[in-house]
KELUM-440656 format. One line per field, with one value per residue (C-alpha): residue number from 1; residue in three letters; x, y, z. Coordinates in pm, 1 decimal, padded with zeros to 6 digits, always signed. Layout:
KELUM-440656
i	(NUM	...)
aa	(Ala	...)
X	(X	...)
Y	(Y	...)
Z	(Z	...)
end
This chain:
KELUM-440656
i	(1	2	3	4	5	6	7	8	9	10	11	12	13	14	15	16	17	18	19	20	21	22	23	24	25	26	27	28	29	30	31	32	33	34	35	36	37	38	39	40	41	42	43	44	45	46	47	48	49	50	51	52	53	54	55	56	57	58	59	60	61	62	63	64	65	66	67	68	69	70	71	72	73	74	75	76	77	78	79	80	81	82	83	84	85	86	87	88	89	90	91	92	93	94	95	96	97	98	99	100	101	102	103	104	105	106	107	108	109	110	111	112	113	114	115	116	117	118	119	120	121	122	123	124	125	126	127	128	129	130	131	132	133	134	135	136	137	138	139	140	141	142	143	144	145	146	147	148	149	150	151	152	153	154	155	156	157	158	159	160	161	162	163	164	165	166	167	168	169	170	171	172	173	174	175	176	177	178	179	180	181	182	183	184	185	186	187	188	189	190	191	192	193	194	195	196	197	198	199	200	201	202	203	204	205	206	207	208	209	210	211	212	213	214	215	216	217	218	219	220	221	222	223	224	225	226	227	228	229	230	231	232	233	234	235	236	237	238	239	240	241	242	243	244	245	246	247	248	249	250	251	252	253	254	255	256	257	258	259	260	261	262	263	264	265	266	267	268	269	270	271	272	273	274	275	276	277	278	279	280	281	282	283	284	285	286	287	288	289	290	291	292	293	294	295	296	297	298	299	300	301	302	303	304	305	306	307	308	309	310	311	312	313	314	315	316	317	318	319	320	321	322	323	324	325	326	327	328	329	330	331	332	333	334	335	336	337	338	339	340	341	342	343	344	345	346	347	348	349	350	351	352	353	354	355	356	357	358	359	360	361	362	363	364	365	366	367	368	369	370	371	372	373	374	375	376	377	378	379	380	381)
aa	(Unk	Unk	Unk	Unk	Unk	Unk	Unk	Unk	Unk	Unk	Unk	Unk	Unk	Unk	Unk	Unk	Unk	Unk	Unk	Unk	Unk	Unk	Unk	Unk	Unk	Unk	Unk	Unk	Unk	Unk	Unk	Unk	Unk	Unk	Unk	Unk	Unk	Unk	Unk	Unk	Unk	Unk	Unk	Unk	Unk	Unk	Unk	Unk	Unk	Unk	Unk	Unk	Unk	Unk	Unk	Unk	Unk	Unk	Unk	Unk	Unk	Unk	Unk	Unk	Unk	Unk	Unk	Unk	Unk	Unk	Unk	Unk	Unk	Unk	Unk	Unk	Unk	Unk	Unk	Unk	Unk	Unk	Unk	Unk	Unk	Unk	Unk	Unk	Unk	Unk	Unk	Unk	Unk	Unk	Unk	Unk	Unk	Unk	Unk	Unk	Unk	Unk	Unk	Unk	Unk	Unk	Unk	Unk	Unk	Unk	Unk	Unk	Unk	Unk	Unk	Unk	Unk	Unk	Unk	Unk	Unk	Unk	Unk	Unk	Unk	Unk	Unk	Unk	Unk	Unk	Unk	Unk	Unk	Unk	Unk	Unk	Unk	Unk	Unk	Unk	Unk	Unk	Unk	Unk	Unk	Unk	Unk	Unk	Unk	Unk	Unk	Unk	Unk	Unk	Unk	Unk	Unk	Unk	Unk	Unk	Unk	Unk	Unk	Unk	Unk	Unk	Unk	Unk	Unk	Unk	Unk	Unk	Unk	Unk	Unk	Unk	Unk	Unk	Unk	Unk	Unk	Unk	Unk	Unk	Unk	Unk	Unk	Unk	Unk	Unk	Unk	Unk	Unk	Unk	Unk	Unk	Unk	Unk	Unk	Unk	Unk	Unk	Unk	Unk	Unk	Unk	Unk	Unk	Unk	Unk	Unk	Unk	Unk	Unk	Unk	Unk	Unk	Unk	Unk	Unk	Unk	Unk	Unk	Unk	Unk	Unk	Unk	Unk	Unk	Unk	Unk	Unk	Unk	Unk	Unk	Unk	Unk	Unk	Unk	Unk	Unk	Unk	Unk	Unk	Unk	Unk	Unk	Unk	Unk	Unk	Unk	Unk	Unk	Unk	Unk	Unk	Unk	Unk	Unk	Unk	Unk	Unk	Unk	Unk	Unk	Unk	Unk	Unk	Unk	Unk	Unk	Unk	Unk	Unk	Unk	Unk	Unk	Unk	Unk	Unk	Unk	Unk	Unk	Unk	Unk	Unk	Unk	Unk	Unk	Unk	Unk	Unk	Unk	Unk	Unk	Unk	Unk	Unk	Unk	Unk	Unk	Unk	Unk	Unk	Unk	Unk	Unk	Unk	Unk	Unk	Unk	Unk	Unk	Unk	Unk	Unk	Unk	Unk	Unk	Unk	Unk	Unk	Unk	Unk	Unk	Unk	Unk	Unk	Unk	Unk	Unk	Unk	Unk	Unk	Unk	Unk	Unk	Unk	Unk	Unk	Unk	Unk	Unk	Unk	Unk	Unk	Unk	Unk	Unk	Unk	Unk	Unk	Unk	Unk	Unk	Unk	Unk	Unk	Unk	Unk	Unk	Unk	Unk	Unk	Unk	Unk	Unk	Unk	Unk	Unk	Unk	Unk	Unk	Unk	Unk	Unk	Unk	Unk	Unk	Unk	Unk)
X	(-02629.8	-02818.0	-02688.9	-02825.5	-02728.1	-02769.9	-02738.0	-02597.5	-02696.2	-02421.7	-02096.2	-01893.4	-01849.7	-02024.2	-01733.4	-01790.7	-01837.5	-02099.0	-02490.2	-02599.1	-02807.0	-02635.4	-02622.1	-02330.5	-02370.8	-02726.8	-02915.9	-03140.6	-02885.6	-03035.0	-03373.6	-03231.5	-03042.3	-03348.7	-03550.3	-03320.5	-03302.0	-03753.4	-03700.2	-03490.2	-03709.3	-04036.3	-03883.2	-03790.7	-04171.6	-04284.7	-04116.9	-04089.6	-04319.4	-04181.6	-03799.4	-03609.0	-03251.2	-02922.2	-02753.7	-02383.1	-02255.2	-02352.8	-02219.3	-02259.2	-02227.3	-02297.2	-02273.4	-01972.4	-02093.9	-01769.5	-01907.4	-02188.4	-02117.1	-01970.8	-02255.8	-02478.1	-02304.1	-02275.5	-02714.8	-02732.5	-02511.4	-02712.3	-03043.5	-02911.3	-02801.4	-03139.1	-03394.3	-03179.9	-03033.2	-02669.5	-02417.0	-02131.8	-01898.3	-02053.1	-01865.9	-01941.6	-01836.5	-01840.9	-01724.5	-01456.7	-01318.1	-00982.9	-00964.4	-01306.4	-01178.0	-00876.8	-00767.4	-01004.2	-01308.6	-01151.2	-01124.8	-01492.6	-01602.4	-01354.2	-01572.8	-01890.5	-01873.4	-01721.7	-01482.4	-01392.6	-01323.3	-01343.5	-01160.4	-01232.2	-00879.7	-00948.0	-00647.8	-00274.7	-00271.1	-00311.2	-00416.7	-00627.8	-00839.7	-00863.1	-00936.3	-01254.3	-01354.4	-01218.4	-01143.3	-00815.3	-00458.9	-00237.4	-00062.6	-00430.3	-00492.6	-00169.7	-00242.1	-00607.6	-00504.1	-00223.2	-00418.6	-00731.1	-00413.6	-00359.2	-00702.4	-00699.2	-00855.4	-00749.0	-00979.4	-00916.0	-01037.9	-00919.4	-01122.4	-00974.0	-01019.4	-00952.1	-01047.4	-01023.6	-00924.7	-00642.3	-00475.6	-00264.1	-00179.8	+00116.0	-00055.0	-00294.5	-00035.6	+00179.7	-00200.0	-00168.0	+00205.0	+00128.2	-00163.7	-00085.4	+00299.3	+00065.3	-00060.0	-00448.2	-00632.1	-00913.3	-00913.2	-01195.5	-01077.8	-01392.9	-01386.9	-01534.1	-01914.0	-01946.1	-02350.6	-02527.4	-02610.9	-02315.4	-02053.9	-01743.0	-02009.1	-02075.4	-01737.5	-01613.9	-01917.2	-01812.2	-01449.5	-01318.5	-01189.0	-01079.9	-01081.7	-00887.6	-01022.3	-01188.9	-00875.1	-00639.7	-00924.6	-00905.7	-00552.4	-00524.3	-00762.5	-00608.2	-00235.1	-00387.8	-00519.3	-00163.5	-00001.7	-00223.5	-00198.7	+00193.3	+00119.5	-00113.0	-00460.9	-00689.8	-00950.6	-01283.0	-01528.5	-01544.2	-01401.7	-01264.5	-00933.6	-00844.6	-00561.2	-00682.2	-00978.5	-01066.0	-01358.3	-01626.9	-01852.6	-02157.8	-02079.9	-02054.8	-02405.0	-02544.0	-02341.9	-02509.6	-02830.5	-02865.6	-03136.4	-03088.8	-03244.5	-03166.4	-03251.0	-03242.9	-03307.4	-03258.8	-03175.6	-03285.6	-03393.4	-03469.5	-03640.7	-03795.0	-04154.3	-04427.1	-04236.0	-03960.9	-03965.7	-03783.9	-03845.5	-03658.2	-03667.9	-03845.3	-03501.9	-03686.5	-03514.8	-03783.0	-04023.0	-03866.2	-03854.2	-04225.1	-04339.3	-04085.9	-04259.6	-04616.8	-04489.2	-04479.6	-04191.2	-04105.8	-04054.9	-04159.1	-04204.8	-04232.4	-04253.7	-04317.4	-04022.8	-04118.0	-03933.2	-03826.3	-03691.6	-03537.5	-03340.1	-03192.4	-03065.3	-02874.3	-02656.1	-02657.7	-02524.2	-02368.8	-02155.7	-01979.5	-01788.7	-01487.7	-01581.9	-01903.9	-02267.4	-02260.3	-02447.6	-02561.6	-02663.1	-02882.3	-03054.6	-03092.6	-03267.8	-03536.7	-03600.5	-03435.1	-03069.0	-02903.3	-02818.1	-03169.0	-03323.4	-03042.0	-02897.1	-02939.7	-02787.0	-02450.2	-02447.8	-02436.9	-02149.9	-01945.4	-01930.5	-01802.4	-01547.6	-01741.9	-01853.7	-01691.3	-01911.9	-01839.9	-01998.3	-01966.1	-01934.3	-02073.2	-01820.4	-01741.6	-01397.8	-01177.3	-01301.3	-01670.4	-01578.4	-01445.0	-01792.3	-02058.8	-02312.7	-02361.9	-02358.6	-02565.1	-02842.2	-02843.2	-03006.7	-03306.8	-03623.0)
Y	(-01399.3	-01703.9	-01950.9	-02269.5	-02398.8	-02730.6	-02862.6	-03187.6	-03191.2	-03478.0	-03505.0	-03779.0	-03547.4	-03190.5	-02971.7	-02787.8	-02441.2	-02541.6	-02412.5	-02541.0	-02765.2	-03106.9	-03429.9	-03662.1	-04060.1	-04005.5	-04335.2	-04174.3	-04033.7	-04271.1	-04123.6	-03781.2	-03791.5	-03945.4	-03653.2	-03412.2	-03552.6	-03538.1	-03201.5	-03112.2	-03217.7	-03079.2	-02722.9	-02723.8	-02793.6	-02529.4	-02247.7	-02364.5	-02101.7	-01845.9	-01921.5	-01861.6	-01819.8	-01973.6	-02028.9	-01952.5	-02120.3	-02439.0	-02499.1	-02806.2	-02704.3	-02851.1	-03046.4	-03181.4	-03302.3	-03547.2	-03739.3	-03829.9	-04173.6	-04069.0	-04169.6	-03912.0	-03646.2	-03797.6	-03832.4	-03460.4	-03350.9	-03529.2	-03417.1	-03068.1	-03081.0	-03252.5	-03031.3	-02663.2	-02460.7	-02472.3	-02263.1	-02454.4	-02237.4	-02248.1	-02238.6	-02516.1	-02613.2	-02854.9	-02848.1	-03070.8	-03174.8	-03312.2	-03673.8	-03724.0	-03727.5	-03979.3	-03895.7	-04125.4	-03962.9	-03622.6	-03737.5	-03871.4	-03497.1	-03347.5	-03593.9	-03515.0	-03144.0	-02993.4	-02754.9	-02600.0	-02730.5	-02579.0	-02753.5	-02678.0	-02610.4	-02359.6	-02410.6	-02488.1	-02611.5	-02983.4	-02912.3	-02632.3	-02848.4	-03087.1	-02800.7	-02769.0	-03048.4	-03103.3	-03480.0	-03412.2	-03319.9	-02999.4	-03309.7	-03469.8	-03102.8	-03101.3	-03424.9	-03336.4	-03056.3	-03257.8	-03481.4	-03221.1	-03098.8	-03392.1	-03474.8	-03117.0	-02904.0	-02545.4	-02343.4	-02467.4	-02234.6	-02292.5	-02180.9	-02094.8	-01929.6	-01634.2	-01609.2	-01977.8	-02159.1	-02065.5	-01928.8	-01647.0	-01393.6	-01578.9	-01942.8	-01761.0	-01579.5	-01919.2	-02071.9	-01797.1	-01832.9	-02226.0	-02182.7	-01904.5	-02084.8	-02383.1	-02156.3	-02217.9	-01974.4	-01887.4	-01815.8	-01732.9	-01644.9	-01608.2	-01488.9	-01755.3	-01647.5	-01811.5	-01957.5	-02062.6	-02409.9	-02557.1	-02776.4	-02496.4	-02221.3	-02436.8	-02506.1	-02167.5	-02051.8	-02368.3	-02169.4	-02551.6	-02328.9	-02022.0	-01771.5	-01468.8	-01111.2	-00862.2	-00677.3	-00993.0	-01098.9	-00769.2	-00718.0	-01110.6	-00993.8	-00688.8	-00819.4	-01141.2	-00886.0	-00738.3	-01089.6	-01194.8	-00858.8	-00958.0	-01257.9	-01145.9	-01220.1	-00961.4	-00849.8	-00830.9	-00912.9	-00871.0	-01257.4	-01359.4	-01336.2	-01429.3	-01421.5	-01200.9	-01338.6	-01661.6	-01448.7	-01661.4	-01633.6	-01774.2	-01575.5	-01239.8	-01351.0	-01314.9	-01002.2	-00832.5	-00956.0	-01177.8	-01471.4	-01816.2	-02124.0	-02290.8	-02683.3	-02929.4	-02937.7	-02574.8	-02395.2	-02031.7	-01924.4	-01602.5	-01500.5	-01276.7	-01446.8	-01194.5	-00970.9	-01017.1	-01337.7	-01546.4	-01862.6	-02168.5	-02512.5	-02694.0	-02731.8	-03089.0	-03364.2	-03608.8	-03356.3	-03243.7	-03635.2	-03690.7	-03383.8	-03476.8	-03824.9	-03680.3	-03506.5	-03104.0	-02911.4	-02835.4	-02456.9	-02249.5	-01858.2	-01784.5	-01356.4	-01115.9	-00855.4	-00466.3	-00252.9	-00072.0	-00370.1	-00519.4	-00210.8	-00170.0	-00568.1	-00471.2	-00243.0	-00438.9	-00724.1	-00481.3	-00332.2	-00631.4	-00607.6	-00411.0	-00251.2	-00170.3	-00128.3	-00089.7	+00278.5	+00252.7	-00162.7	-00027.9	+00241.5	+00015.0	-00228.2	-00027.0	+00257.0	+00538.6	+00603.3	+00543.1	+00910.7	+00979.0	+00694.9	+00765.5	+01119.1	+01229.1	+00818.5	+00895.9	+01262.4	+01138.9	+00853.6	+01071.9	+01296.6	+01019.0	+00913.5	+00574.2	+00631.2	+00683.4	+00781.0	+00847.3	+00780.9	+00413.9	+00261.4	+00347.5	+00186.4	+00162.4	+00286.8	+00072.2	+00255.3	+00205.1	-00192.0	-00203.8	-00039.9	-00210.3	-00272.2	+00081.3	+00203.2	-00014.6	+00100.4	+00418.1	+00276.9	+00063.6	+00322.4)
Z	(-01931.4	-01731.7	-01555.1	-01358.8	-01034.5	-00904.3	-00581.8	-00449.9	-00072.5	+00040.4	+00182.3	+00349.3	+00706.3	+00729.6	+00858.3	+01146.5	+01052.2	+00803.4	+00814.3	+00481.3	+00403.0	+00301.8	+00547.4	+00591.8	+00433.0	+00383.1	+00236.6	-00008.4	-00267.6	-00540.5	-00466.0	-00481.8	-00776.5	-00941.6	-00803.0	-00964.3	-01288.6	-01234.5	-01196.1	-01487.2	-01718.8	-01516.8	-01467.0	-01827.8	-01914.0	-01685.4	-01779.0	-02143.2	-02299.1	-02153.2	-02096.3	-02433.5	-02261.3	-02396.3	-02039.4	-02035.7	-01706.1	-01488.4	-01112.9	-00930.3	-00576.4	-00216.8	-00004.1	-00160.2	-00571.6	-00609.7	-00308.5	-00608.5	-00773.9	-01136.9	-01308.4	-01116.6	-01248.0	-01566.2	-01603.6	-01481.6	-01728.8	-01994.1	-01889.9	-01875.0	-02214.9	-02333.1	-02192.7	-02138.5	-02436.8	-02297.2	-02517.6	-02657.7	-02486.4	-02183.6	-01830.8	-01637.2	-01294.3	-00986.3	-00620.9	-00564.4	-00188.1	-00177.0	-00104.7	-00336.9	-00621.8	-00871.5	-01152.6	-01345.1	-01162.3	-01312.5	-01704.7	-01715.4	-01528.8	-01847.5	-02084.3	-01972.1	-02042.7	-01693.4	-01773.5	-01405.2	-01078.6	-00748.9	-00472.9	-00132.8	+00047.5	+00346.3	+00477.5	+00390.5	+00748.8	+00892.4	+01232.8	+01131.1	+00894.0	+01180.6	+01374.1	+01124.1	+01038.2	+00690.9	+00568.6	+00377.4	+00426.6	+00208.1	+00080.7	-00051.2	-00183.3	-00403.6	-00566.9	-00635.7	-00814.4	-01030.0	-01133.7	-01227.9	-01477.5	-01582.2	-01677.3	-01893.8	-01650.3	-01703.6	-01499.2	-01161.6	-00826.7	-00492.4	-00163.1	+00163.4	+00429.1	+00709.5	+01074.5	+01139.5	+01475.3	+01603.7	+01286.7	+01276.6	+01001.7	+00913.6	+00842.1	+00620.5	+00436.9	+00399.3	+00270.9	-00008.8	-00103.2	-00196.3	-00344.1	-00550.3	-00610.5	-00748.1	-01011.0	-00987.5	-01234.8	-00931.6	-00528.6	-00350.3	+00022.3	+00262.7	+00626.7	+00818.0	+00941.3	+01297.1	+01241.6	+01505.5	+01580.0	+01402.9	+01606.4	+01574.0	+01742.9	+02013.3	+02071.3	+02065.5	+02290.4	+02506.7	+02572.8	+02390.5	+02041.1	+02014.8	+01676.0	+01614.5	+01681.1	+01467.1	+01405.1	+01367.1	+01082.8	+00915.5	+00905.6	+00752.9	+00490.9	+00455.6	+00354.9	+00192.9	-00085.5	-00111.9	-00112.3	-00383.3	-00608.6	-00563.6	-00776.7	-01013.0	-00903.9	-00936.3	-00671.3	-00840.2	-00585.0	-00174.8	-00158.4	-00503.2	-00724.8	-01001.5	-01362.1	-01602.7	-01824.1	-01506.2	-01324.4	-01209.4	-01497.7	-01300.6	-00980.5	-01161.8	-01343.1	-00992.6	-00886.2	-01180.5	-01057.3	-01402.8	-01413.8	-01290.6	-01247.1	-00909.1	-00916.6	-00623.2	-00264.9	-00114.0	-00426.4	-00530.1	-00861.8	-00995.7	-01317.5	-01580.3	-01623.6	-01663.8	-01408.7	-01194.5	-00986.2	-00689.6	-00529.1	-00328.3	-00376.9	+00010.9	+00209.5	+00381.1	+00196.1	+00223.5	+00135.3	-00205.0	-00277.3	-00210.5	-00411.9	-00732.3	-00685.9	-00713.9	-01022.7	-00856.5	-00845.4	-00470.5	-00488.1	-00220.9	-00145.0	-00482.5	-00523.8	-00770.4	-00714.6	-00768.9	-00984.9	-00659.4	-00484.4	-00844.5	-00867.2	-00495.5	-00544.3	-00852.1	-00623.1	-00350.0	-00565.9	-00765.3	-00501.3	-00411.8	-00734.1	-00772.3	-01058.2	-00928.0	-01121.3	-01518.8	-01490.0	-01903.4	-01822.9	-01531.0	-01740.3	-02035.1	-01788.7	-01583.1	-01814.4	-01622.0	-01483.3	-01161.3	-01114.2	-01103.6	-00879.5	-00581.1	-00608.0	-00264.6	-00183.0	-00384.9	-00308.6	+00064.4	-00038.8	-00226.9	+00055.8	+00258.4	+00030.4	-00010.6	-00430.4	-00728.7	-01022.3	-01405.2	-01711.2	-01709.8	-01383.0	-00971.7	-00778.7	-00380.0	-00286.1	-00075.2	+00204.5	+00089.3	+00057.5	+00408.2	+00514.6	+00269.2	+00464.7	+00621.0	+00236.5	+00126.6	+00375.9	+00230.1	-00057.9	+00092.1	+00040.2)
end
């Protein structure tokens, strides 16, 4: 499986908590988009000799995409379909914020070949998305999402969030119970990551916000995954849920390490060329104008990825899934099996109670999820 992601670095108001890279009524979104669409057709030429993949999934992400004027999205979708061998039943996405988006706006995405939305919730709460920085209401939420049904959209995910501003265990459980009650096919719930040199760290370093402790966090995780088992969403990643057969097609294309093609300011690729290979699009916004203009592709850091290295970020990818690492799919890939590569690394985890092992699958036990990253360094040689 291959997918390609595509970046769309605008929004109408960053929120606070955010670190990526996207800027808030920025003038040159006509020169971007035309940059993007440059690089489409460029990337396509530049890998075309050696890039014979059928990619199954798409996502549009930000920044907030629906900020883009309609007919944006509409030229990226043709110039995807133009120059990349997309499967017809490809899964194809876009980040949606509340409040961006009518119901007209939703029937042309339907018509242009988007088949799932993600809207960007975080909270059920009013004066925690003030708290945050969000531009919509719950109420501006609800009526995105009726009127994504109504424009056919059957594949709908919803994002929120734990760990937030003042928000207690039972706020995020009540964010759950509506969501959930709404009967969205998708939730990704992430635990908010306080970054540095955004506006909510500086408040809550400036004693002006104040977020819940370790343990409050963890024990809102902790009964959010019961709360949403209790309605049928399956845990199959660290941070995302879903109904049976609605994974994240795209996301689990990167938890199994698969190729994909990043395009746009900021994005990531990785690839099977001659060898193994990742690179990133230049993150400077003027900078990845002016080399599109000059007819170069802006990538950066672009690395040849040994065998060694290859292998330890299919488990470290791997092992955010539920169901862990496909033991024959590894084999089939690098020539020799995962038993033999890290014995003494699982005979070490199993002792811990962290692994499960069998003839198909390496998996983390819940007790190996809650401590990832110390079993994960077990593995880096």
């Amino acid at each position: 499986m291959s997918g390609i992601y595509i970046h769309i670095p605008f929004c109408i108001r960053k929120c606070k908590y955010c670190d990526f890279v996207s800027y808030a009524d920025n003038p040159l979104v006509a020169d971007y988009l035309y940059s993007l669409l440059k690089e489409i057709r460029l990337s396509k030429e530049n890998i075309d000799k050696i890039d014979k993949n059928e990619y199954d999934t798409v996502f549009i992400g930000g920044g907030t995409p629906s900020v883009m004027p309609l007919k944006g999205i509409e030229s990226i979708m043709n110039e995807l379909s133009k120059f990349f061998n997309i499967s017809n039943n490809a899964e194809i996405s876009i980040e949606c914020n509340p409040g961006t988006v009518d119901l007209s706006k939703l029937q042309e995405y339907k018509l242009s070949g988007i088949n799932r939305l993600s809207l960007g919730l975080q909270s059920a709460d009013d004066e925690i998305l003030k708290r945050i920085g969000r531009i919509h209401t719950y109420a501006q939420y609800v009526e995105s999402l009726d009127n994504a049904r109504k424009a056919g959209f059957d594949n709908i995910n919803t994002d929120i969030m734990h760990g937030l501003p003042r928000q207690t265990k039972t706020i995020y459980l009540d964010t759950i119970d509506k969501v959930c009650k709404l009967g969205v096919e998708h939730i990704s719930s992430y635990s908010l990551i306080l970054e540095e040199n955004t506006l909510l760290y500086n408040e809550v370093m400036a004693g002006k916000e104040m977020l819940p402790d370790e343990d409050e966090t963890y024990d809102m995780q902790d009964d959010g995954i019961k709360k949403l088992a209790e309605y049928g969403y399956i845990r199959y990643e660290v941070s995302n849920y879903s109904k049976h057969g609605r994974e994240c097609r795209h996301n689990i294309n990167y938890w199994e390490n698969g190729e994909y093609l990043g395009l746009g300011l900021n994005s990531h690729s990785a690839m099977k060329l001659d060898e193994w290979t990742r690179w990133n699009n230049t993150s400077n916004l003027k900078n990845y104008i002016e080399c599109l203009n000059k007819g170069k592709l802006p990538r950066e850091n672009i690395e040849k990825i040994s065998k060694n290295d290859e292998m330890f970020e299919t488990v470290m990818v791997g092992f955010r899934m539920v169901n862990g690492i496909d033991i024959s799919a590894f084999k089939k890939r690098y020539g020799i099996s995962f038993e033999e590569v890290y014995e003494s690394e699982i005979k070490e985890l199993i002792g811990k109670h962290w692994l499960e092992i069998n003839d198909e699958r390496a998996k983390l036990t819940q007790k190996g999820m809650d401590m990832m990253n110390s079993a994960l360094m077990c593995f880096i040689k």
